[in-house]
N, C-alpha and C positions, 0 to 999 in steps of 0.2 A: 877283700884282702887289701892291708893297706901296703903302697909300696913305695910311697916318695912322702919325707917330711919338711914342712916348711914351719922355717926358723924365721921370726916376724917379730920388729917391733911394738910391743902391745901397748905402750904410750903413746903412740901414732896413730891420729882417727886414720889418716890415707890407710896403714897398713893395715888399720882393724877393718878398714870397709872392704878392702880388699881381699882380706879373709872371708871376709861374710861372703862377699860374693862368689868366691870360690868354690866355699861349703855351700851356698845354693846350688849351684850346677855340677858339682862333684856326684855325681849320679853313682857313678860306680866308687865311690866312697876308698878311693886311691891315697888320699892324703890325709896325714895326722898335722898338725899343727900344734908348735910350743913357742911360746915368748919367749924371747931371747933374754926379756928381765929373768924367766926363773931360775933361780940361782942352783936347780938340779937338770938344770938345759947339757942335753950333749952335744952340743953346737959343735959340730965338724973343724970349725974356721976360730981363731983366735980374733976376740973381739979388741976393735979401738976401743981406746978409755972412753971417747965423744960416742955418745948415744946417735947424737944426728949423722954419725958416719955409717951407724950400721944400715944392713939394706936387708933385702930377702934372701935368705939364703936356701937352695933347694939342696937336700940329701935323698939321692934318687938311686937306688940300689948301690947303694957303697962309693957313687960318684956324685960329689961336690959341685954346683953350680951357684955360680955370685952375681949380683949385680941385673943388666938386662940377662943376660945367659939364660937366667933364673927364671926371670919373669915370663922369656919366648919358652921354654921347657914345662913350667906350670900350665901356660896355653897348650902347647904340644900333647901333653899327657891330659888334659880337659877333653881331648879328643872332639868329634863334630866339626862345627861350622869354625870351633876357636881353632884348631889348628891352622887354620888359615892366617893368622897372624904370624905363622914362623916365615912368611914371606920375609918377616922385616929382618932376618939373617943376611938378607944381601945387602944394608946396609951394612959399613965397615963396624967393627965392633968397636972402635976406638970413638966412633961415634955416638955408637947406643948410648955407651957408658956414660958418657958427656951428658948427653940427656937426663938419663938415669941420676947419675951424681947431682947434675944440677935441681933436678925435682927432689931426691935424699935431702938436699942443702935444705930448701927450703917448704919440708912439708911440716914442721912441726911449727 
């Protein structure tokens, strides 16, 4: 049963690899996936006009997650050995973000 969808840049090899990889280890088959290009996308989140701003957006039972948020919550719900990445929560999230934006900046 699916229960969280991820909202992905599909011009983006990062975010398409990053799907693939997902959907390999999505065991329990939790996640649907839509490009944010398709123009009948119900994207939670009001898009920037700039493509390279957009990021992964998680819609996970009626709650919205952006940014790292997203990415440690995709881990989280992969459930196993990945959950273990939610460590990086105690990193301040002002920081994730930084990260995050600056690799959005510059993956395409």
């Amino acid at each position: 049963m699916k229960q969280a969808t991820i909202f992905y840049d599909n011009a983006c090899g990062l975010c398409n690899g990053f799907v693939g990889w997902i959907r390999a280890r999505d065991e329990r088959e939790i996640f649907e996936f839509t490009p944010l290009q398709n123009t009948q996308s119900t994207c939670p989140v009001e898009l920037d006009s700039d493509p390279q701003k957009w990021s992964v957006i998680l819609l996970d039972n009626d709650e919205v997650w952006e940014g790292s948020d997203a990415v440690l919550r995709i881990f989280e719900l992969l459930g196993g050995i990945y959950r273990l990445v939610i460590v990086l929560r105690i990193a301040p999230r002002r920081f994730r973000d930084f990260v995050y934006r600056f690799i959005a900046r510059h993956r395409l």
